[in-house]
Backbone as JSON, one array per atom type, in Angstrom:
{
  "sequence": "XXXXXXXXXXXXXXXXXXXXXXXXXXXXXXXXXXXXXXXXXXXXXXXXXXXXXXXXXXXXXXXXXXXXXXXXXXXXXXXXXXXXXXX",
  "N": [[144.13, 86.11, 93.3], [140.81, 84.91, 93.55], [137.68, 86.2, 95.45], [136.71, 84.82, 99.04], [135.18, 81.95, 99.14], [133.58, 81.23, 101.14], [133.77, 83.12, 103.09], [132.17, 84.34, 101.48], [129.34, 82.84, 101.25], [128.94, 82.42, 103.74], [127.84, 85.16, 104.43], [125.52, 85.25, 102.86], [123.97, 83.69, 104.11], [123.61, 84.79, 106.85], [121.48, 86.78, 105.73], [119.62, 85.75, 105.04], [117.71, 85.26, 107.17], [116.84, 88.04, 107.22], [115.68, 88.27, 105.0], [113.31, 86.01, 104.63], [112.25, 87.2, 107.22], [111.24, 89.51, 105.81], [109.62, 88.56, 103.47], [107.56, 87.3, 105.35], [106.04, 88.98, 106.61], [105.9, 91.24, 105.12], [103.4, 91.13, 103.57], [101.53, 90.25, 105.69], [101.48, 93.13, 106.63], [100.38, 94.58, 103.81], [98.1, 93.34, 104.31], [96.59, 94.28, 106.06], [96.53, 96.7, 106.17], [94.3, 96.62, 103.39], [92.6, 96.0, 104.88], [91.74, 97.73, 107.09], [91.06, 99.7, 104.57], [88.62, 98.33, 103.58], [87.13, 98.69, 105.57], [85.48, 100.5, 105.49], [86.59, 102.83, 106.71], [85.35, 105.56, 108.98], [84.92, 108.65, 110.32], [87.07, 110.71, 110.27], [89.05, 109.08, 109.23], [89.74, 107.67, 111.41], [89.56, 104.41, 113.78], [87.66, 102.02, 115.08], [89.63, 100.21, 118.07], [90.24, 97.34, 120.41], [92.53, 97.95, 122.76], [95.59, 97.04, 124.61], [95.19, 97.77, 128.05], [96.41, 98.49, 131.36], [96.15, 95.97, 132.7], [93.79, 94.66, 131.31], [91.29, 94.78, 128.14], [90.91, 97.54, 126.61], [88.03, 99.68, 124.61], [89.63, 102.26, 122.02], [90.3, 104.54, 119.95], [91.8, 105.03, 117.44], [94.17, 106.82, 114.57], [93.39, 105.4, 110.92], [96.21, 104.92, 110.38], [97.98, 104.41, 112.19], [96.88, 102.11, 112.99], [98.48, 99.81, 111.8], [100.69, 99.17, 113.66], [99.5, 98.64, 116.12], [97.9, 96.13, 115.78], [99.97, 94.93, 115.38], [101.33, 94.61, 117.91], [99.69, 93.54, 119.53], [96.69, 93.86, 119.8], [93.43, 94.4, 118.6], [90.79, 94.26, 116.28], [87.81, 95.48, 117.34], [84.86, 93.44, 118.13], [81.86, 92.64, 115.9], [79.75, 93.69, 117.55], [80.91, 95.59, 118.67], [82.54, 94.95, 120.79], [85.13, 94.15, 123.46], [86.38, 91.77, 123.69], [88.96, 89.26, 123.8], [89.91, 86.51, 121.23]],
  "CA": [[143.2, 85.28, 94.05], [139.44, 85.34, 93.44], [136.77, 86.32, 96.64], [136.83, 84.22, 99.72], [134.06, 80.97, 98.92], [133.64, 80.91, 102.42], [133.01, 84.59, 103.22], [130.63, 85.16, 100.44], [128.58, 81.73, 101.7], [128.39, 83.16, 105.21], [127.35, 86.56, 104.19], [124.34, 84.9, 102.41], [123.36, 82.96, 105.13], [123.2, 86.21, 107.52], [120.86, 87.3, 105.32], [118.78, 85.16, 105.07], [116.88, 85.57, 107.7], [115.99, 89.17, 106.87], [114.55, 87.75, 103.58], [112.38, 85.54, 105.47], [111.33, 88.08, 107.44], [110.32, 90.57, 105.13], [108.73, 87.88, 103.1], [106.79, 86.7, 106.27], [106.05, 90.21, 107.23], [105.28, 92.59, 104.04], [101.83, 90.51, 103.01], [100.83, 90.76, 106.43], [100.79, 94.38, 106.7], [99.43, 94.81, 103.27], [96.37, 92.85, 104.44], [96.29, 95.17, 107.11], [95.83, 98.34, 105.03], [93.55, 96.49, 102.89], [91.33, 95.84, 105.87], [91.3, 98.91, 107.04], [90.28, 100.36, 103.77], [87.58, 97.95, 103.29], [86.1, 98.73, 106.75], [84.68, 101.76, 105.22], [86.98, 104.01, 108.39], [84.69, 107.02, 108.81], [85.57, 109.62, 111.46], [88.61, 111.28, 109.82], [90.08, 108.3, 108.93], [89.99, 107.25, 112.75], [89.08, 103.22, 113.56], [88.19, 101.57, 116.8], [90.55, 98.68, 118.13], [90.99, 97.19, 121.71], [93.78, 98.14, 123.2], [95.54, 96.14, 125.74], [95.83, 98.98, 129.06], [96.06, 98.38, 132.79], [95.89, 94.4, 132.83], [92.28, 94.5, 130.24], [91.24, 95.55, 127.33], [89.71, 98.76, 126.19], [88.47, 100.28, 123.44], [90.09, 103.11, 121.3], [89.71, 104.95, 118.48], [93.08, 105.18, 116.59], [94.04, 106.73, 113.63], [93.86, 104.4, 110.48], [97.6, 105.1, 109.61], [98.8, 104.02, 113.56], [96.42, 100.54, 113.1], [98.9, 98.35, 111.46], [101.57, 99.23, 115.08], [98.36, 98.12, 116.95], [97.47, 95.44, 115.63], [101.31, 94.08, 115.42], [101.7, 94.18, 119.18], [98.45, 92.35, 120.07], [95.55, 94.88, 119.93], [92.9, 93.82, 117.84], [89.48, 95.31, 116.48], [86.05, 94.46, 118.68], [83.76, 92.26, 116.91], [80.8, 93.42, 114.95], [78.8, 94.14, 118.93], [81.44, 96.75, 119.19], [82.92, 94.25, 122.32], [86.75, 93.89, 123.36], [86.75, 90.42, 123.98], [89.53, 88.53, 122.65], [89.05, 85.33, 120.41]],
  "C": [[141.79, 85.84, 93.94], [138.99, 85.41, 95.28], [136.66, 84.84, 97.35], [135.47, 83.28, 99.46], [133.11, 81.0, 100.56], [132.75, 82.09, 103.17], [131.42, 84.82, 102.9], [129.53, 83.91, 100.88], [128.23, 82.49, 103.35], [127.59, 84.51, 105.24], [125.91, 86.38, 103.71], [123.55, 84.18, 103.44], [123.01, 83.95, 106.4], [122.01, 86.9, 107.01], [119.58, 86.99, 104.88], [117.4, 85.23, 105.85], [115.94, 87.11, 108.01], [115.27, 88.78, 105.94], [113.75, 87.25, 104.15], [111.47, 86.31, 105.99], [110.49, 89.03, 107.14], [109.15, 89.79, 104.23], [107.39, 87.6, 103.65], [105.8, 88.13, 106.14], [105.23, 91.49, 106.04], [103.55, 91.93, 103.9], [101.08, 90.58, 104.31], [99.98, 92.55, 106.32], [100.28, 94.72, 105.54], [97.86, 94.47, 103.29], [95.68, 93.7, 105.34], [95.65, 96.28, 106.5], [94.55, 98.13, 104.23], [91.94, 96.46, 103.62], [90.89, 96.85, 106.55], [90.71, 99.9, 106.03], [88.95, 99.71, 103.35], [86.42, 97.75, 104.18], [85.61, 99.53, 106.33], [85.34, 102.69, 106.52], [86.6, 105.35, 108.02], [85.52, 107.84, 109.86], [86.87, 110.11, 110.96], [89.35, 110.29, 110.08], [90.79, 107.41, 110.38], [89.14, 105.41, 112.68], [89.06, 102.76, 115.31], [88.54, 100.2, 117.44], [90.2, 98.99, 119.55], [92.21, 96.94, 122.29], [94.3, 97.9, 124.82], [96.35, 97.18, 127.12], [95.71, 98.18, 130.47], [95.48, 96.83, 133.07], [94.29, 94.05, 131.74], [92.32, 95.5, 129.21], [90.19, 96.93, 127.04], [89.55, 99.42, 124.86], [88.57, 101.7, 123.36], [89.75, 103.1, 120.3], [91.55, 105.77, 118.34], [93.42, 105.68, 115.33], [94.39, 105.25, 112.33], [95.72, 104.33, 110.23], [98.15, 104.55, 111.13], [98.03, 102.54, 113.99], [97.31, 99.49, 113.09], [99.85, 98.09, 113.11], [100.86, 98.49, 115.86], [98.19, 96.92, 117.31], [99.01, 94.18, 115.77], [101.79, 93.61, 116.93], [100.66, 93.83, 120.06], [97.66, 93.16, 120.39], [95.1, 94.52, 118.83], [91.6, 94.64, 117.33], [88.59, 94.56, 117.29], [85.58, 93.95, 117.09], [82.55, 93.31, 116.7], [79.6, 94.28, 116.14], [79.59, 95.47, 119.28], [82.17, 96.49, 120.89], [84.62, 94.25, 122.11], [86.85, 92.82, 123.88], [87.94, 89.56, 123.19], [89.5, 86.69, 122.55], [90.19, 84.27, 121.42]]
}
């Protein structure tokens, strides 16, 4: 008897939605990195985002390598005034 049709159809369909997600998901965070390297991040590689503390936002200075975490759970950079307003 050959492999279950059935099985191997379900097994693909489980999996699916990781594909998706990484699809969704990888091009983000490469845009991320890209944007951080094309901010010019001075300060030892440090960048400053607003970060959402104590019911408002404030800003921080993060390293670039702990941005993309940041930015994934809704912390954003200030605008060009150096403000934490969000859009």
């Amino acid at each position: 008897m050959g492999p279950d049709p059935k099985a191997e159809r379900r097994s693909q369909l489980m999996h699916r939605p990781t594909r998706v997600l990484l699809a969704l998901l990888l091009p983000v965070i490469v845009m991320i990195a890209f944007t951080a390297s094309a901010l010019g991040v001075g300060g030892g590689g440090k960048v400053d985002i607003c970060h959402w503390a104590n019911h408002k936002y404030v800003q921080i200075s993060v390293s670039v390598n702990a941005m993309p975490a940041h930015l994934g759970h809704g912390d954003f950079l200030a605008d060009e005034y150096g403000d934490c307003l969000p859009s």
